[in-house]
Predicted model as a PDB file, atoms N, CA, C, CB and O in Angstrom, pLDDT in the B-factor column:
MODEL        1                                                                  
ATOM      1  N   UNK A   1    -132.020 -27.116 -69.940  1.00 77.00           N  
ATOM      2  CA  UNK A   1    -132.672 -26.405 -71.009  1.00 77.00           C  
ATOM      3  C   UNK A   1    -133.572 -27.391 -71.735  1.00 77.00           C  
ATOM      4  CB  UNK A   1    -131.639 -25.753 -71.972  1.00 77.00           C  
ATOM      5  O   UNK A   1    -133.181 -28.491 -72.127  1.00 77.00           O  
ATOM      6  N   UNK A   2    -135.043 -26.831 -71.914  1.00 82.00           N  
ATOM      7  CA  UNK A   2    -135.831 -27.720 -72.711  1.00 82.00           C  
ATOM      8  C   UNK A   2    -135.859 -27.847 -74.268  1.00 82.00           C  
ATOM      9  CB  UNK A   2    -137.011 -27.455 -72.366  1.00 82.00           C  
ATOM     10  O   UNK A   2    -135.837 -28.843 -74.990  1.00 82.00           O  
ATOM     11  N   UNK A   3    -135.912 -26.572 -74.536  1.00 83.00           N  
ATOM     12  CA  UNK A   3    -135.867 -25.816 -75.679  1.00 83.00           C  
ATOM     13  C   UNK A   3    -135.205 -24.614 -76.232  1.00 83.00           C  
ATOM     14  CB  UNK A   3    -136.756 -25.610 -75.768  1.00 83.00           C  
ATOM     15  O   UNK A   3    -135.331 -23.707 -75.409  1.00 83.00           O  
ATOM     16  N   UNK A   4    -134.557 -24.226 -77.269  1.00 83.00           N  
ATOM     17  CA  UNK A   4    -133.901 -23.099 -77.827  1.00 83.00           C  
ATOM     18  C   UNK A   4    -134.747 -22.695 -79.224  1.00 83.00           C  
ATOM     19  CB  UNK A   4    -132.286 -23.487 -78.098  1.00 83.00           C  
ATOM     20  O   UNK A   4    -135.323 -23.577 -79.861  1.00 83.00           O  
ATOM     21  N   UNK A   5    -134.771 -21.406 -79.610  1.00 84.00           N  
ATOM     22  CA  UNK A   5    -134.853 -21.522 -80.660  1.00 84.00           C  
ATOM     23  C   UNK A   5    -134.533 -19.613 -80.488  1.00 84.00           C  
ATOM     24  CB  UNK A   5    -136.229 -22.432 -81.280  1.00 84.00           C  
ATOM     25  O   UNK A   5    -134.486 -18.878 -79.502  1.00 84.00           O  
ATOM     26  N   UNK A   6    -134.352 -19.348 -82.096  1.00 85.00           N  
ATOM     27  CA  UNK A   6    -134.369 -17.945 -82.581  1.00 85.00           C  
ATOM     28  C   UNK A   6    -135.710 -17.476 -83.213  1.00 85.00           C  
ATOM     29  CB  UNK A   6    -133.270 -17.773 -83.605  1.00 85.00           C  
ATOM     30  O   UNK A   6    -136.155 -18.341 -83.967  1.00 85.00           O  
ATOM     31  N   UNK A   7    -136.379 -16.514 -83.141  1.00 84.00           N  
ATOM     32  CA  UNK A   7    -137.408 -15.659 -83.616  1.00 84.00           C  
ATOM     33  C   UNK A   7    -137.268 -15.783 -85.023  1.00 84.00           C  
ATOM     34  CB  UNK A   7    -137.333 -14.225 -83.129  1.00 84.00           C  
ATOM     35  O   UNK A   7    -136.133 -15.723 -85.495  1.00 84.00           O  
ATOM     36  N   UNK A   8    -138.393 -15.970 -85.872  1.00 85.00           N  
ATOM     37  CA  UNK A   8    -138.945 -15.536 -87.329  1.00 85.00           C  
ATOM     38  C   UNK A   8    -138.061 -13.691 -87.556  1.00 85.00           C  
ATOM     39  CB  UNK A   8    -141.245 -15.463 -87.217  1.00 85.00           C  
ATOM     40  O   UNK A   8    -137.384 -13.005 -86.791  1.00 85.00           O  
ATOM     41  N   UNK A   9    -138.558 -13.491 -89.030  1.00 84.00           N  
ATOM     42  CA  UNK A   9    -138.590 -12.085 -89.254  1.00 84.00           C  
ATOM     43  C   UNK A   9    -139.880 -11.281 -88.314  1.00 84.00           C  
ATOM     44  CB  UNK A   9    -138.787 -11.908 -90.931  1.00 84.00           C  
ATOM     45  O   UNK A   9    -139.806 -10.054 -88.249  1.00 84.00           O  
ATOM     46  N   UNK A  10    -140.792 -11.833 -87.753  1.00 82.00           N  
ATOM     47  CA  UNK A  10    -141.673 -11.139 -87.631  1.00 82.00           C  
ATOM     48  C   UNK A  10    -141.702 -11.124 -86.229  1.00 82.00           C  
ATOM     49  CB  UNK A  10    -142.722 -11.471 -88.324  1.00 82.00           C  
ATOM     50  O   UNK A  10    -142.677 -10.661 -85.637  1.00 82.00           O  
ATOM     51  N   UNK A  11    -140.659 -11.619 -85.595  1.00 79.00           N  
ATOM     52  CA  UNK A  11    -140.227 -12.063 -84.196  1.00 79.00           C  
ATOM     53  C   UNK A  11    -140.713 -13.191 -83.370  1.00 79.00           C  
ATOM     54  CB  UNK A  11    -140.424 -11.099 -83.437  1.00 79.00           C  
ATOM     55  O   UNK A  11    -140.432 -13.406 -82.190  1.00 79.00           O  
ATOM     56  N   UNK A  12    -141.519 -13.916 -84.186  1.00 83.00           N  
ATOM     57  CA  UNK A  12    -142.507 -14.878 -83.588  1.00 83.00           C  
ATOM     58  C   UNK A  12    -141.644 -16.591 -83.065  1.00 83.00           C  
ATOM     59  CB  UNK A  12    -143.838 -15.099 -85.001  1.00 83.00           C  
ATOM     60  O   UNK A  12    -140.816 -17.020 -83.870  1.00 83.00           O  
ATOM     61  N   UNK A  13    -141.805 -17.115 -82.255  1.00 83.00           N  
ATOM     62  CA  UNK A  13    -141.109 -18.371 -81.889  1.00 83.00           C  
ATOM     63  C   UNK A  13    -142.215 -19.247 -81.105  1.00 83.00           C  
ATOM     64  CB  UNK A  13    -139.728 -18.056 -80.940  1.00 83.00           C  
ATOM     65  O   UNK A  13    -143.082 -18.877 -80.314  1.00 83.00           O  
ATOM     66  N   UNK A  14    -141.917 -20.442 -81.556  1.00 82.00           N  
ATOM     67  CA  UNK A  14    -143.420 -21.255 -80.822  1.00 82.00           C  
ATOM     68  C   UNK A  14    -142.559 -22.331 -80.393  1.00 82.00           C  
ATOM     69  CB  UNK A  14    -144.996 -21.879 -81.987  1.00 82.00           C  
ATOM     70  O   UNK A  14    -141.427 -22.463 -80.858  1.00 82.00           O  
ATOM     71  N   UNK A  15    -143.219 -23.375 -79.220  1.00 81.00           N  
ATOM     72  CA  UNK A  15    -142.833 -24.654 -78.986  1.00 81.00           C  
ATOM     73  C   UNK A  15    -143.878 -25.101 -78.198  1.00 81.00           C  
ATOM     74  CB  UNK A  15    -141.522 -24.818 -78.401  1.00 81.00           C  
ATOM     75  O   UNK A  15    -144.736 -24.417 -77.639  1.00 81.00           O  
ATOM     76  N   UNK A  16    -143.725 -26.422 -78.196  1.00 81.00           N  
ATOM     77  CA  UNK A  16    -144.751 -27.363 -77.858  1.00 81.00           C  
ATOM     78  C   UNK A  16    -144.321 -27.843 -76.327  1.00 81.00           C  
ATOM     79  CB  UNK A  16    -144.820 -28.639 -79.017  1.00 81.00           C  
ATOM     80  O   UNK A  16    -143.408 -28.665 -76.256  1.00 81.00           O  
ATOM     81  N   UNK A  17    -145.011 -27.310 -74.940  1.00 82.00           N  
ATOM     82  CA  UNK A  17    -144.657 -28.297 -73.952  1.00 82.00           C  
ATOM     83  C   UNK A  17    -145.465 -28.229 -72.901  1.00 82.00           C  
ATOM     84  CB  UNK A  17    -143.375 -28.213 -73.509  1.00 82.00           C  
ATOM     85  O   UNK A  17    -146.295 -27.346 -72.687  1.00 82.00           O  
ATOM     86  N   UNK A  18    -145.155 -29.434 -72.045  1.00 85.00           N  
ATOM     87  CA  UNK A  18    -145.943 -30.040 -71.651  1.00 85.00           C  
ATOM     88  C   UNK A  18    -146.769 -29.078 -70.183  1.00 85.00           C  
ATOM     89  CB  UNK A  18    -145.206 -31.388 -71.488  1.00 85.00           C  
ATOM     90  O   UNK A  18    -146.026 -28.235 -69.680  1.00 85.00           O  
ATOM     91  N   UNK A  19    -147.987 -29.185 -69.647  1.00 87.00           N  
ATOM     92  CA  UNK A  19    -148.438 -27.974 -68.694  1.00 87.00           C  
ATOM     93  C   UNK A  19    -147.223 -28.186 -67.705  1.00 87.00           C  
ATOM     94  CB  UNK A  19    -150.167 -28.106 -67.885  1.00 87.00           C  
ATOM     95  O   UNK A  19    -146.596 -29.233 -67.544  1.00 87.00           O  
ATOM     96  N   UNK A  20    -146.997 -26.812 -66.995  1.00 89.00           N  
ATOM     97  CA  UNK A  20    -146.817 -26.468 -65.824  1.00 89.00           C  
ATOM     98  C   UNK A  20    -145.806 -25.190 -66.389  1.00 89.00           C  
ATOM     99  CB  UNK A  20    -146.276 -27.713 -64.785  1.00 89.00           C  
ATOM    100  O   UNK A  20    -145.871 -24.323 -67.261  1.00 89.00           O  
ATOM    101  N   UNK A  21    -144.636 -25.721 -65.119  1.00 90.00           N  
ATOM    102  CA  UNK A  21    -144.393 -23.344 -64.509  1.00 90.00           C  
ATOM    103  C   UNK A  21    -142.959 -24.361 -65.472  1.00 90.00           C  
ATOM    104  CB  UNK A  21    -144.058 -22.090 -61.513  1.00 90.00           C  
ATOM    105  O   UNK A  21    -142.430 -25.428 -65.783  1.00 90.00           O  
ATOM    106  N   UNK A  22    -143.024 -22.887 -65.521  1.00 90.00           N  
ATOM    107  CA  UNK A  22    -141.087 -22.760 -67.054  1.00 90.00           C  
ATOM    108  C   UNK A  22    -140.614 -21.127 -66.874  1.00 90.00           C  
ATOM    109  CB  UNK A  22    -141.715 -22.946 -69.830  1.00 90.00           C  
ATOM    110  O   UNK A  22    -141.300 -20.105 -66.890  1.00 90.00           O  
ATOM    111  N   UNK A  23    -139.159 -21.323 -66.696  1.00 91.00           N  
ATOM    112  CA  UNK A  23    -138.471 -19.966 -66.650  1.00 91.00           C  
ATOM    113  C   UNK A  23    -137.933 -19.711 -68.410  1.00 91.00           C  
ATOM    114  CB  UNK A  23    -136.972 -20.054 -65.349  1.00 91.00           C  
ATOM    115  O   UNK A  23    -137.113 -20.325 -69.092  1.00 91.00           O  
ATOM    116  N   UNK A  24    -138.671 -18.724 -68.663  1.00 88.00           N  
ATOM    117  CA  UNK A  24    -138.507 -18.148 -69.924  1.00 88.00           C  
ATOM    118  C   UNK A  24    -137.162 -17.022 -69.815  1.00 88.00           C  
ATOM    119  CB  UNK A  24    -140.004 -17.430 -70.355  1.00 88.00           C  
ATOM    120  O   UNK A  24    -137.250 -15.973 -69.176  1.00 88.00           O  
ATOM    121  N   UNK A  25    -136.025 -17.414 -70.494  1.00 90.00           N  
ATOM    122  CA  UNK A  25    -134.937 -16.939 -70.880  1.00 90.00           C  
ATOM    123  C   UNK A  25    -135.178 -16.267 -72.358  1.00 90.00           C  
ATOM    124  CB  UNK A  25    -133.932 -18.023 -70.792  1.00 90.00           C  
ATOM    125  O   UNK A  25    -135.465 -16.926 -73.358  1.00 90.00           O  
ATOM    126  N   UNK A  26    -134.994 -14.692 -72.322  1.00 87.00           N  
ATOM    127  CA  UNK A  26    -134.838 -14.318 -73.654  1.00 87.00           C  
ATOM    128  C   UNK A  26    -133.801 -13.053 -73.875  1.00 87.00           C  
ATOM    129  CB  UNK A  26    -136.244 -14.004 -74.179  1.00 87.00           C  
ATOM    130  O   UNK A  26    -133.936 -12.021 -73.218  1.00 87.00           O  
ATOM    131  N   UNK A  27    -133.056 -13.170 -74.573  1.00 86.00           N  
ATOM    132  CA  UNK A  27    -131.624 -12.362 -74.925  1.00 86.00           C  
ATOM    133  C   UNK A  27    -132.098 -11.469 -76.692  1.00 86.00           C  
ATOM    134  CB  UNK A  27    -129.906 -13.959 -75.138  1.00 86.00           C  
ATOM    135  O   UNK A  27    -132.275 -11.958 -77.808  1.00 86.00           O  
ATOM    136  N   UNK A  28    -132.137 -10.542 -76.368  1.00 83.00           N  
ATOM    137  CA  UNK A  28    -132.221  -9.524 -77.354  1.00 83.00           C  
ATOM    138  C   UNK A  28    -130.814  -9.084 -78.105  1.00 83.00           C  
ATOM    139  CB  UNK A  28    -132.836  -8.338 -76.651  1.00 83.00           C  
ATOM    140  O   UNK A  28    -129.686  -9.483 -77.816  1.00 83.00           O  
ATOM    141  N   UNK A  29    -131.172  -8.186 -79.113  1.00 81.00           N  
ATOM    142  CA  UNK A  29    -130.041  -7.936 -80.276  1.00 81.00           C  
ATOM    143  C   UNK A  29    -128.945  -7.386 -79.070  1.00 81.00           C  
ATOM    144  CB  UNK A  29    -130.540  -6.554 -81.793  1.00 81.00           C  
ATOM    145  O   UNK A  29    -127.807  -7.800 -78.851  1.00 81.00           O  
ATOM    146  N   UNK A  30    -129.703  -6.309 -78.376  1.00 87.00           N  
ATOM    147  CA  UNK A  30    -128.012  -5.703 -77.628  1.00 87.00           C  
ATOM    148  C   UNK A  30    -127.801  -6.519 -76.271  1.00 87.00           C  
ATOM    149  CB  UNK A  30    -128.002  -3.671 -77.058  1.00 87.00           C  
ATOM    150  O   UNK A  30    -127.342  -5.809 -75.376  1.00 87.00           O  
ATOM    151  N   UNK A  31    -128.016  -7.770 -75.934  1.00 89.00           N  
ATOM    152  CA  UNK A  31    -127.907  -8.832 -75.563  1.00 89.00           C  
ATOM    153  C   UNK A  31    -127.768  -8.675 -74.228  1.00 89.00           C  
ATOM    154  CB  UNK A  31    -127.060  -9.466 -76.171  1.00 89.00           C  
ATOM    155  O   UNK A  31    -126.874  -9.008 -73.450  1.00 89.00           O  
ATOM    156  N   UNK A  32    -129.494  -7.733 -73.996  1.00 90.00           N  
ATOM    157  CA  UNK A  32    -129.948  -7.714 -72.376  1.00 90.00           C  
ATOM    158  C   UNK A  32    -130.852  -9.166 -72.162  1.00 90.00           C  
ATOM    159  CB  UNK A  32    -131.090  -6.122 -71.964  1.00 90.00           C  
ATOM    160  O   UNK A  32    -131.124  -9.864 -73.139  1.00 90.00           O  
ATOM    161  N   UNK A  33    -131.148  -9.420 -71.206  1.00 91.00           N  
ATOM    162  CA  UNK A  33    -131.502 -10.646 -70.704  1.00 91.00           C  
ATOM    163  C   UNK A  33    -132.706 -10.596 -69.617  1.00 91.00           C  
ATOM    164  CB  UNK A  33    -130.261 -11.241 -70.136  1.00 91.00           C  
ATOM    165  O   UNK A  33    -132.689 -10.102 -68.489  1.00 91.00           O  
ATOM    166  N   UNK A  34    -133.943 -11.376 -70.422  1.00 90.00           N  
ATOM    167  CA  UNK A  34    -134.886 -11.387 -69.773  1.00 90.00           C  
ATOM    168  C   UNK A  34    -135.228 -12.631 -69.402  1.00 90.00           C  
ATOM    169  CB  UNK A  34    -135.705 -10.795 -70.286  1.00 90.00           C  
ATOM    170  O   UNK A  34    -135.162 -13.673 -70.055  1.00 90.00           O  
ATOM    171  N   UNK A  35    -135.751 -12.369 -67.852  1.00 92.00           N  
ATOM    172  CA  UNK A  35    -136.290 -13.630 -67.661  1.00 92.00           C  
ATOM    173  C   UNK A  35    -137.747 -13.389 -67.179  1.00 92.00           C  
ATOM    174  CB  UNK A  35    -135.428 -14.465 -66.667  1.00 92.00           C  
ATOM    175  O   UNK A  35    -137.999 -12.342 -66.582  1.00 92.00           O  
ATOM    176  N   UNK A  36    -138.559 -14.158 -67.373  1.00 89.00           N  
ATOM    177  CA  UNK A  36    -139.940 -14.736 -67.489  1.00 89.00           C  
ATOM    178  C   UNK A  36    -140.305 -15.935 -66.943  1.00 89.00           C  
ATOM    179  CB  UNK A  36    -140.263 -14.880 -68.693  1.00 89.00           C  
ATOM    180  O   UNK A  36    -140.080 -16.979 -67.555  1.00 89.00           O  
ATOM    181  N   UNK A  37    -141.054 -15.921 -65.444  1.00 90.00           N  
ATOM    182  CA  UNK A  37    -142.103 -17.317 -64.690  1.00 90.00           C  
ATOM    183  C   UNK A  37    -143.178 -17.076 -66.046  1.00 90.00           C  
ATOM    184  CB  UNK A  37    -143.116 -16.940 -62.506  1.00 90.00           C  
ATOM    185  O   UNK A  37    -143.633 -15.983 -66.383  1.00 90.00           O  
ATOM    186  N   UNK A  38    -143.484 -18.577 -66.807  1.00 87.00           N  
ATOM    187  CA  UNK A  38    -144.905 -18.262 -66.919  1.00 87.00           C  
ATOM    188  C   UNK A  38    -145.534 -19.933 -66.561  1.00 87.00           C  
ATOM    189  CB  UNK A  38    -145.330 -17.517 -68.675  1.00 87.00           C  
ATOM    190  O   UNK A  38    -144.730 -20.863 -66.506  1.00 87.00           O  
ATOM    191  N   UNK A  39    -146.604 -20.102 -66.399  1.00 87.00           N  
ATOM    192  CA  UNK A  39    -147.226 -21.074 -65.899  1.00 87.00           C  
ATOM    193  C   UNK A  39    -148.524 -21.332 -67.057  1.00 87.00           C  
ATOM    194  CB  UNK A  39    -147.610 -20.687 -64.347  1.00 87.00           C  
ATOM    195  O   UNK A  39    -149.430 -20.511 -67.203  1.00 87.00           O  
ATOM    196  N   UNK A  40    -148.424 -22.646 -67.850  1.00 83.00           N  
ATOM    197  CA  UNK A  40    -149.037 -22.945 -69.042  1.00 83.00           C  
ATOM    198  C   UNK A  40    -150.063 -23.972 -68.256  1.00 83.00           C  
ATOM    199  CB  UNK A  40    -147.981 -23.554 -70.331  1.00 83.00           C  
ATOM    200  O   UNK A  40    -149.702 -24.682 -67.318  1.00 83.00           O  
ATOM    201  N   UNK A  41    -151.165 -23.942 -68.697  1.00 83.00           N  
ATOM    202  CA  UNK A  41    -152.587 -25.103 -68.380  1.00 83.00           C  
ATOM    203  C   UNK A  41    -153.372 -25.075 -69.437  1.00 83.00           C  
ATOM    204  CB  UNK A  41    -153.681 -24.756 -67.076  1.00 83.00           C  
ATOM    205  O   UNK A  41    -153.620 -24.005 -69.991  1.00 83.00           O  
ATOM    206  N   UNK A  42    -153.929 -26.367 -69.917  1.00 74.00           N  
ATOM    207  CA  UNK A  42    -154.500 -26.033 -70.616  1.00 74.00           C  
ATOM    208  C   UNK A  42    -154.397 -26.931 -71.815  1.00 74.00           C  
ATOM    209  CB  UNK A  42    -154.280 -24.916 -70.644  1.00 74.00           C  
ATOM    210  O   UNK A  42    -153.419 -27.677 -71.758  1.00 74.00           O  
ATOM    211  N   UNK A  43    -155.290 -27.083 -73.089  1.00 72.00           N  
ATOM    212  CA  UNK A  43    -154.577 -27.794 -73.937  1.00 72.00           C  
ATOM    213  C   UNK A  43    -153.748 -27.000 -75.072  1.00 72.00           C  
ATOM    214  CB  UNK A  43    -155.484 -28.689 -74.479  1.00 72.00           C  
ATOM    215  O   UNK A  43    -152.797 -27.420 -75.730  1.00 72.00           O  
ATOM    216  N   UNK A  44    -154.405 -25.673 -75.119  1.00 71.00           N  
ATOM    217  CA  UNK A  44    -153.625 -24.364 -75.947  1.00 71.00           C  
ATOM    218  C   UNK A  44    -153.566 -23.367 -75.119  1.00 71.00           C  
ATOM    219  CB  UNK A  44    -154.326 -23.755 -77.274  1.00 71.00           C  
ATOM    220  O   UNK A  44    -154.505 -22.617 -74.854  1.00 71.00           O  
ATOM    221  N   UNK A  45    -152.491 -23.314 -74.687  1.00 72.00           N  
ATOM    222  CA  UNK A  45    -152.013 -21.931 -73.844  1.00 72.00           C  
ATOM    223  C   UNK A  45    -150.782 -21.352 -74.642  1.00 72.00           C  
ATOM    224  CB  UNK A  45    -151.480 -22.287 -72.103  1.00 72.00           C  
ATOM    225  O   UNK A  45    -149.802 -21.992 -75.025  1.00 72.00           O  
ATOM    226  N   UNK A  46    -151.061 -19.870 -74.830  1.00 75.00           N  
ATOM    227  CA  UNK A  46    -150.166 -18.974 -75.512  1.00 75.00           C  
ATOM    228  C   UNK A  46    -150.182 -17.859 -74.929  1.00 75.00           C  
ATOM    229  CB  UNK A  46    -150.396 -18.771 -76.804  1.00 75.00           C  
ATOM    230  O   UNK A  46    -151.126 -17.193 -74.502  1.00 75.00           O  
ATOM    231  N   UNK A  47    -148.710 -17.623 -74.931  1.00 77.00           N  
ATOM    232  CA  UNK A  47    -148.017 -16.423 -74.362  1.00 77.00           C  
ATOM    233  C   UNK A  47    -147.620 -15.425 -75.165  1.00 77.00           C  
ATOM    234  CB  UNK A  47    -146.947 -16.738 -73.730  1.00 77.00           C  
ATOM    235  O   UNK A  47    -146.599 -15.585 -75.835  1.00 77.00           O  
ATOM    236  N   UNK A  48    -148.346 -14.233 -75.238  1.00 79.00           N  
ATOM    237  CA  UNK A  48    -147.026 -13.363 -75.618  1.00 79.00           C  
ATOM    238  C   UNK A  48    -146.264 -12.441 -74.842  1.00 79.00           C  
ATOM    239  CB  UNK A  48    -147.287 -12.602 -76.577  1.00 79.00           C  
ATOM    240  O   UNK A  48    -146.705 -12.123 -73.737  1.00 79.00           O  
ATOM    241  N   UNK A  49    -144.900 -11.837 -75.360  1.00 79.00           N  
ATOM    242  CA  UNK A  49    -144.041 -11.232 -74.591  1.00 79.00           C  
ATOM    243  C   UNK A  49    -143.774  -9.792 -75.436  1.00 79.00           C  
ATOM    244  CB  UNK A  49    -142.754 -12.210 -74.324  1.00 79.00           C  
ATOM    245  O   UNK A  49    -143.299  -9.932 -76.563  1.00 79.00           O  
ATOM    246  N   UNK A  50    -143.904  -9.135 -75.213  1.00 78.00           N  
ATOM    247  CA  UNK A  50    -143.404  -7.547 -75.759  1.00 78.00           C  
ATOM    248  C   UNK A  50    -142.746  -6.852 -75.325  1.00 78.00           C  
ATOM    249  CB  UNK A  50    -144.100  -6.685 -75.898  1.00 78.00           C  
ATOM    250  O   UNK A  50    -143.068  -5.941 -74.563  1.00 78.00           O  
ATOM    251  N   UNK A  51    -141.262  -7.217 -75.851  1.00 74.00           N  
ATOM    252  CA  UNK A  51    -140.137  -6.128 -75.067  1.00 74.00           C  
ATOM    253  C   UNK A  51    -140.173  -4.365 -75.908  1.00 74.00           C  
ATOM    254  CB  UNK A  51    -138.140  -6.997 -75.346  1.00 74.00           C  
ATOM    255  O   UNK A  51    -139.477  -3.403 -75.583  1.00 74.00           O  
ATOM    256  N   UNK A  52    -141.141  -4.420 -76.943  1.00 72.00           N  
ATOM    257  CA  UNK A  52    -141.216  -3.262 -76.867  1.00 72.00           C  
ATOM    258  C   UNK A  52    -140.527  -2.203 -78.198  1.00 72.00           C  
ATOM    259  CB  UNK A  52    -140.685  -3.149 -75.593  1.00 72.00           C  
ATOM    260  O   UNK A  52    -140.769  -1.050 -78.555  1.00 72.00           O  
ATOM    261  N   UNK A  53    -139.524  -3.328 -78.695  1.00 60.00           N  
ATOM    262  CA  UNK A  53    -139.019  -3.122 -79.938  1.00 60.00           C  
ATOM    263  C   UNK A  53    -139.593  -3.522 -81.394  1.00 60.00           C  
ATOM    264  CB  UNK A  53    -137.955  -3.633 -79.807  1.00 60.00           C  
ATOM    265  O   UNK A  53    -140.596  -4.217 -81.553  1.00 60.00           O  
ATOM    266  N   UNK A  54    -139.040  -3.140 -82.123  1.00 53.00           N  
ATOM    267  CA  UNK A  54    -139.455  -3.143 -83.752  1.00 53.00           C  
ATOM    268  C   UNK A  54    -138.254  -4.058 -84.459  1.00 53.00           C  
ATOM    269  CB  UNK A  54    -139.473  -1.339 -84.517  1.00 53.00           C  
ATOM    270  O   UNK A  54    -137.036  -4.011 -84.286  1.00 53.00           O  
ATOM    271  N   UNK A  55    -139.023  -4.867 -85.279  1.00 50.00           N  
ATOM    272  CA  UNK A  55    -138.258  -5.759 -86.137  1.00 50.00           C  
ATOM    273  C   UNK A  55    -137.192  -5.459 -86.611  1.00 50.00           C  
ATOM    274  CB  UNK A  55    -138.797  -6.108 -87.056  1.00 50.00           C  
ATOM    275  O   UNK A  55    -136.294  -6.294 -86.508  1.00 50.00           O  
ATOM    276  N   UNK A  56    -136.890  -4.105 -87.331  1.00 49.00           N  
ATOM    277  CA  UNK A  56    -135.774  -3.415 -87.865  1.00 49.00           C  
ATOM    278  C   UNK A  56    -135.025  -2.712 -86.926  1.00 49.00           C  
ATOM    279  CB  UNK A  56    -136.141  -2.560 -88.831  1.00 49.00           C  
ATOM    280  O   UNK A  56    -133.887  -2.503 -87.347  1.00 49.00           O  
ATOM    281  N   UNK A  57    -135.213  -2.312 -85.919  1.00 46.00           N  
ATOM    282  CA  UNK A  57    -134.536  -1.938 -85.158  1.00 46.00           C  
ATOM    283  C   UNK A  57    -133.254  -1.964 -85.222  1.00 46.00           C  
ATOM    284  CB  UNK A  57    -134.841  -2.305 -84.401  1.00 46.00           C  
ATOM    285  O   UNK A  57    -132.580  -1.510 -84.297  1.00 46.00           O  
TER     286      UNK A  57                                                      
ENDMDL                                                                          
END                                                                             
């Protein structure tokens, strides 16, 4: 594991790393489990992910 972190209120989570391919692990409130290839290049590469839910949910 490189990195962990939990989402803002607004669901937002950032980290800093270095280019290439990373398996994105993400576990939601009713603690289904997604996984995500994404492949970063670049000197600012940003991802977003939309599972589709609402903050309050």
């Amino acid at each position: 594991m490189i990195a962990s972190d939990v989402t803002t209120g607004d669901g937002k989570v950032s980290f800093r790393l270095l280019n290439g391919h990373y398996d994105v692990l993400m576990i939601d409130r009713a603690r289904e489990v997604y996984t995500f290839l994404v492949d970063f290049n670049g000197k600012k590469s940003e991802l977003v992910i939309d599972l589709g839910g609402l903050a309050d949910e």
